[in-house]
PLY file of the C-alpha trace (Angstrom):
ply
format ascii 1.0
element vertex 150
property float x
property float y
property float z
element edge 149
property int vertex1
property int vertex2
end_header
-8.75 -37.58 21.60
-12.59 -37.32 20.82
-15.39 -38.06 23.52
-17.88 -38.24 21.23
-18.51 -40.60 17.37
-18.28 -38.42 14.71
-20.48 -38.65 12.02
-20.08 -38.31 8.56
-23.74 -37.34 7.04
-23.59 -34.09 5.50
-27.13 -32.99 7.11
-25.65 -33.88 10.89
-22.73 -31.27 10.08
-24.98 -28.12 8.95
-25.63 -27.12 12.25
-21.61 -27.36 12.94
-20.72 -25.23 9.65
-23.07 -21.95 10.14
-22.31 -22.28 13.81
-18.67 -21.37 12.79
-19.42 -19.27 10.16
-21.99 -16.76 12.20
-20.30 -17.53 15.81
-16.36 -15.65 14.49
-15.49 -12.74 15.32
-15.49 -11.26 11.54
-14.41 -7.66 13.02
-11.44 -8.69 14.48
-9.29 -11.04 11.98
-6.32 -10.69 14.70
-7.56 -13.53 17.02
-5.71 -16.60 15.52
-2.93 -16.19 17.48
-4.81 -16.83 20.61
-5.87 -19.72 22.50
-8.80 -21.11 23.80
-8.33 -18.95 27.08
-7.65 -16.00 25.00
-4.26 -16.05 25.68
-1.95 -14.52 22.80
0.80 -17.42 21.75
3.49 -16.23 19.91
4.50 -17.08 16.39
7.43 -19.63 16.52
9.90 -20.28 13.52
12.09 -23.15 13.86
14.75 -23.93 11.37
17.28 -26.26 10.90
20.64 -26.28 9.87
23.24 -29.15 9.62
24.69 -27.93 12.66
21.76 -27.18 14.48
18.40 -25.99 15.13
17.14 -22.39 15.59
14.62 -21.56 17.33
12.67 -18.02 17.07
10.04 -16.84 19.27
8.12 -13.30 18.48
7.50 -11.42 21.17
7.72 -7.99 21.14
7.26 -5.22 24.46
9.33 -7.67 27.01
12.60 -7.77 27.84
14.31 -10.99 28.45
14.03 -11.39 31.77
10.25 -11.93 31.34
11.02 -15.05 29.85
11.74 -18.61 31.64
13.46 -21.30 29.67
13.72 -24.82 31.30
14.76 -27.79 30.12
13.15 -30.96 32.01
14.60 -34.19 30.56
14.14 -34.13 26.98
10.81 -31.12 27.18
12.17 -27.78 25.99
9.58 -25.06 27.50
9.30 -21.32 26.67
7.07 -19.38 29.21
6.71 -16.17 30.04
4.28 -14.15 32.63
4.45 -10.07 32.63
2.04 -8.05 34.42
1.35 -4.09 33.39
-0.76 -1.91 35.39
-1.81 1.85 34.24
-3.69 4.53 36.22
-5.36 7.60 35.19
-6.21 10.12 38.00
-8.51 12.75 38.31
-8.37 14.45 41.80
-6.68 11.96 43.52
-10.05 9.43 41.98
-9.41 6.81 39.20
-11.28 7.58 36.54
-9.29 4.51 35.11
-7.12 1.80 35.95
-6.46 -0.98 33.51
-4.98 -4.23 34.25
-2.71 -5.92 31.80
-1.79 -9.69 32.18
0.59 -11.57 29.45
1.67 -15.04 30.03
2.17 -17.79 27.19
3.90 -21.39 27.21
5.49 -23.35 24.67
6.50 -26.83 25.11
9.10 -28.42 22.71
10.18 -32.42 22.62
14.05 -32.14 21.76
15.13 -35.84 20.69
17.99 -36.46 23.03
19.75 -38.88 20.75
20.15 -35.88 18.36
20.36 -32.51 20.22
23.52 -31.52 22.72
21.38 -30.21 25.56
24.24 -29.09 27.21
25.17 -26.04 24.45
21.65 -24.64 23.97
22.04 -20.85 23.78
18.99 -18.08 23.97
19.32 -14.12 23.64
16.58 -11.79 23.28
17.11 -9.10 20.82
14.20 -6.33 19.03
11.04 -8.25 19.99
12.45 -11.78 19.16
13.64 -14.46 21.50
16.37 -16.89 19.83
17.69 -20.21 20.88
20.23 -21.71 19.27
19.80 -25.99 19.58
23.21 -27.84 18.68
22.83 -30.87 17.55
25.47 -33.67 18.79
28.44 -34.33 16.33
27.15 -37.92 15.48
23.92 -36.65 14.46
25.30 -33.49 11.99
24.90 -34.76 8.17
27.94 -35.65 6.55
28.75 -34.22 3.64
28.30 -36.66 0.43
31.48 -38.61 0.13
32.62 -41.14 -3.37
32.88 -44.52 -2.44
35.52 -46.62 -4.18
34.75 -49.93 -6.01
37.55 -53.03 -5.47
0 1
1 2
2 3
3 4
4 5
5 6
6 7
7 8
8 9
9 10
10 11
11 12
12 13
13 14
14 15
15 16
16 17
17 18
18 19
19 20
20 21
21 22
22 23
23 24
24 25
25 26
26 27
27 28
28 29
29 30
30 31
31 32
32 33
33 34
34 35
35 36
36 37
37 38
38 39
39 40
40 41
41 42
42 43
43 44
44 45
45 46
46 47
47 48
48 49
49 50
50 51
51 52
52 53
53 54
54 55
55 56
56 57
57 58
58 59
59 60
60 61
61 62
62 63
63 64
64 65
65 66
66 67
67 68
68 69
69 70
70 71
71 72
72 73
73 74
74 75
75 76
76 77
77 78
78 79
79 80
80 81
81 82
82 83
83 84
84 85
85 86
86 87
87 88
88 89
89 90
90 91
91 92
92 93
93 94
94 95
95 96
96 97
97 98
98 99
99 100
100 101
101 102
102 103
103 104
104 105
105 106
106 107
107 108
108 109
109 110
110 111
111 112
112 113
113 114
114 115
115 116
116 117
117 118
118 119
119 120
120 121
121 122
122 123
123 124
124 125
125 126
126 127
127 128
128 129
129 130
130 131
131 132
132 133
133 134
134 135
135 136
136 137
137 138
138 139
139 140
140 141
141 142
142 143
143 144
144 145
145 146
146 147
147 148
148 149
């Protein structure tokens, strides 16, 4: 949804283009993965089969019980939240300490007429969270079939 009128005359959108152009982060090509609270979201591949849908989440340096999966109705969400902490001492000073704070959330509408909710699987594995979506018998595509003429 926009709050304001957009408006179409090339001259009113100059400002907008070098804006973009001159206010990126050239250096640092990395960023578009993150959010607008520079958050990192994860790179999701979904994929679907006639059986069912797969679901892959990258996300490598956690282990799976960083990750919450809940299913709420017919919203599917992936979060996760991991906190890292890291101290270097020098005579019992800090002469560093770095925080570290991960968190991301992914929300997915699963259509209820076509999904079984009840047999969604997930396993972590090398960096890459999995879920496995079946879909419900009546929804599965049939395989062509000849239809007879009387």
């Amino acid at each position: 949804m926009k709050l304001l009128k957009e408006n179409s005359n090339l001259m009113n959108q100059m400002p907008l283009l070098f804006d973009d152009i001159f206010n990126r982060d050239i250096f640092n090509w990395g960023l578009s993965n993150f959010s607008n609270t520079n958050t990192t979201i994860p790179a999701v591949n979904i994929k679907e089969t006639p059986e069912n849908f797969q679901v892959e989440v990258a996300a490598p340096g956690m282990s799976k019980k960083d990750f919450k999966i809940e299913l709420d109705g017919n919203m599917l969400t992936i979060s996760s939240e991991k906190t890292n902490e890291r101290e270097d001492k020098e005579n019992g000073k800090y002469s560093r300490k770095e925080f570290s704070y991960q968190s991301f959330y992914r929300t997915f509408n699963l259509s209820k007429d076509v999904v079984d909710v009840d047999g969604i699987q997930a396993k972590y594995e090398n960096g890459l969270l999995q879920l496995l979506i079946p879909k419900k018998e009546e929804a599965k595509q049939k395989p062509p079939r000849l239809i007879q003429i009387s």
